[in-house]
C-alpha positions, -999 to 999 in steps of 0.1 A, spaced: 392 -679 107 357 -665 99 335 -636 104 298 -634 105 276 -609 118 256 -630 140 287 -645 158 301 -620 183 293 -590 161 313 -599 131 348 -601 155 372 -629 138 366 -664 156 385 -696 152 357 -716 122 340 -738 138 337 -720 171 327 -688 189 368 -685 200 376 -649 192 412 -646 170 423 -624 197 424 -644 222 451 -662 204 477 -630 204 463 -619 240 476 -653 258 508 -657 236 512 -618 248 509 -633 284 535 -653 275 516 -689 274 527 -715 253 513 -730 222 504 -759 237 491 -743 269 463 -723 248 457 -754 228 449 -773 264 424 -740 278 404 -739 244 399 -774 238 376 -763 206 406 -752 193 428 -776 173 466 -768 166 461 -765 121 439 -736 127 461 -716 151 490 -723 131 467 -710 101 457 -680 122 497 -674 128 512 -678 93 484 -654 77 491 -624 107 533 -635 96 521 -631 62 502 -596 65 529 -582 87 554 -591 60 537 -577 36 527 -545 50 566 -542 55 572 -540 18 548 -510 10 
């Protein structure tokens, strides 16, 4: 995951591509499948989403034990 001014205003994308991090949660939210977000962004690949998914499990945990 990166941010950089020049690349959608700064919002978190997927490195490597102009794939907003959001877009991630908002299809899981609709309740699509791994694999079926995988298949719509093809400039996705599945290490980076599981990245993206272990660091959010990480700051939610973590926000728990403040």
């Amino acid at each position: 995951m990166t941010s950089n001014p020049a690349i959608l205003s700064g919002r978190r994308v997927f490195r490597g591509t102009r794939v907003p991090v959001e877009v991630l949660f908002e299809n899981l939210a609709d309740g699509l499948s791994l694999d079926e977000i995988l298949d719509s962004y093809e400039a996705l690949n599945r290490d980076d989403v599981l990245a993206v998914l272990d660091f959010a499990a990480q700051a939610i945990a973590g926000s728990r034990a403040a």
